[in-house]
N, C-alpha and C positions, 0 to 999 in steps of 0.2 A: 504494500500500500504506500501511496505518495500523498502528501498534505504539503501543499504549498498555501503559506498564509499571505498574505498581502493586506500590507498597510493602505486604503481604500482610498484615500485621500492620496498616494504616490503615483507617479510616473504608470509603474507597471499597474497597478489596481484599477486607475482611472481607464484603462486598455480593455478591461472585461464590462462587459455589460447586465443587467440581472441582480439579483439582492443574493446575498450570502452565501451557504454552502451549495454546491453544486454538482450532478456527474457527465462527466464529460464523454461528450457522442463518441460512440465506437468508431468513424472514419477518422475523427480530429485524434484519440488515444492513440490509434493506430502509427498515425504520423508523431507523435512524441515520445512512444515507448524507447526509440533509440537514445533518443533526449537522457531521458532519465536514466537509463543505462549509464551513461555516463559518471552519476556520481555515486559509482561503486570504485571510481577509479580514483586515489587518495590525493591525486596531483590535480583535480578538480575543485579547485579554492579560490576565494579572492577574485580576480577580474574573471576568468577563466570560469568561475560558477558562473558569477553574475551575468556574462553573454549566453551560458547556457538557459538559466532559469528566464533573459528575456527571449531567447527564442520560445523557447516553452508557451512563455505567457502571450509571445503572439500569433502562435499557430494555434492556443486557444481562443484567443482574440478573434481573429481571422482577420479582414479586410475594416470591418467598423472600431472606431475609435472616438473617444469621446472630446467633448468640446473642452475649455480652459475651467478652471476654478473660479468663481464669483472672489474678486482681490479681498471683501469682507469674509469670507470663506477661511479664504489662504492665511489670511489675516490670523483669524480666530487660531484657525489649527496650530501657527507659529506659536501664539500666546499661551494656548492648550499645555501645548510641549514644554514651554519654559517656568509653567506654575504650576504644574498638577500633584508637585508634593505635599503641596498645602491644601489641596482640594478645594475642588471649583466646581460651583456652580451654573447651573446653563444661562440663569440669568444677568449674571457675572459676566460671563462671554459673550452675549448678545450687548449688554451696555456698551461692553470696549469695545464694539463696533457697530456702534450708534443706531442699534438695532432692537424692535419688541422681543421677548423671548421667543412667542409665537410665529413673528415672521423668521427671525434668526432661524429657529429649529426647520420651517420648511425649507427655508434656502440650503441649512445643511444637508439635511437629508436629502435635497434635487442634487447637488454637487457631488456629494462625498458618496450618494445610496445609501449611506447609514444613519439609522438616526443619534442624535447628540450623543445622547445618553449609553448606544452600543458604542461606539465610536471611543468615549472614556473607559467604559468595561475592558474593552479591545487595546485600548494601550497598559489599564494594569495587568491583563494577563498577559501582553507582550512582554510587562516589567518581571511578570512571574516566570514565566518560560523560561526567558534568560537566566533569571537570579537559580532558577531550578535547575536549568541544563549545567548552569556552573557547579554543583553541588552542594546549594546553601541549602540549610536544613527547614523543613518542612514552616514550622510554626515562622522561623525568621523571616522569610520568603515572603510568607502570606503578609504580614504584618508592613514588611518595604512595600510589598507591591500594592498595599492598602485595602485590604481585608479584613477582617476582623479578625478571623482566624485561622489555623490549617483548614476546619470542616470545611468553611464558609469556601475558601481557594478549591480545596479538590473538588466540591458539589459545582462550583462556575466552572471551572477548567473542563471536569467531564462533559459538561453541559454542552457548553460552548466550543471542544476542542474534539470530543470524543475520546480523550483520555486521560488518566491520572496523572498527575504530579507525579506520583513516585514512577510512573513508568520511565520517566527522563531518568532516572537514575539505575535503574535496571537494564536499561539499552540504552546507554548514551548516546548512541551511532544513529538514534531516531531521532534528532534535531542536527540541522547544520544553519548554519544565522552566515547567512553574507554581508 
């Protein structure tokens, strides 16, 4: 099995079209299975993934491509990234960009396809992933990546990723982060 997660709001994310998990048609698989072959191979790192995983993502893509970011959009998500250790608010994020909550959330949700709300969930279990793939321990994890607790982290991660925390540590070789 292959799980490519993409930041929805990046370059590559913005290339797929449709809301969230997805299974990809058997002609498009067919033409990427070589793709993924690839990173069985250990010299497959760093620039050398990364043209791999965007061919990947644009022979799922295919020929359609999406428009630019709304710059209060881009805006927000820059800010997102630079305060979320403090935790933030949607309404918070909508002011700094002179925006109702209510219209903020749909302009996000038209740009990004996610709404606000998953979009925050989805960078702390991206802070979790990581802090987990590195082998920080359960409860500590949960707690940086802003949880409340180990339960709380494993019940979103499975939810939302289709597997445990501790799987990361059982198969390390089941995450690679470009």
């Amino acid at each position: 099995m292959a799980m490519l997660l993409l930041a929805p709001e990046g370059e590559l994310g913005q290339l797929l079209a449709g809301d969230g998990i997805t299974t990809i048609p058997a002609p498009v698989l067919k033409n990427i299975l070589p793709l993924l072959g690839l990173f069985t191979d250990p010299e497959i790192t760093g620039d050398k993934g990364n043209g791999v995983y965007r061919e990947i993502i644009k022979k799922i893509a295919g020929e359609g491509s999406a428009g630019a970011i709304d710059p209060r959009v881009a805006q927000s998500i820059e800010w997102i990234r630079a305060g979320r250790e403090q935790g933030i608010l949607v309404g918070e994020i909508a002011a700094e960009v002179d925006l109702s909550e209510s219209r903020f959330s749909h302009l996000f949700t038209e740009h990004v396809r996610v709404p606000v709300s998953r979009y925050l969930l989805w960078l702390r279990l991206r802070d979790a992933l990581h802090l987990r793939s590195k082998g920080g321990k359960l409860t500590d994890t949960a707690y940086e990546a802003g949880f409340s607790d180990s339960a709380h982290l494993t019940r979103t991660f499975r939810t939302s990723l289709g597997i445990t925390p501790s799987a990361l540590v059982r198969d390390s070789s089941i995450v690679s982060f470009l």
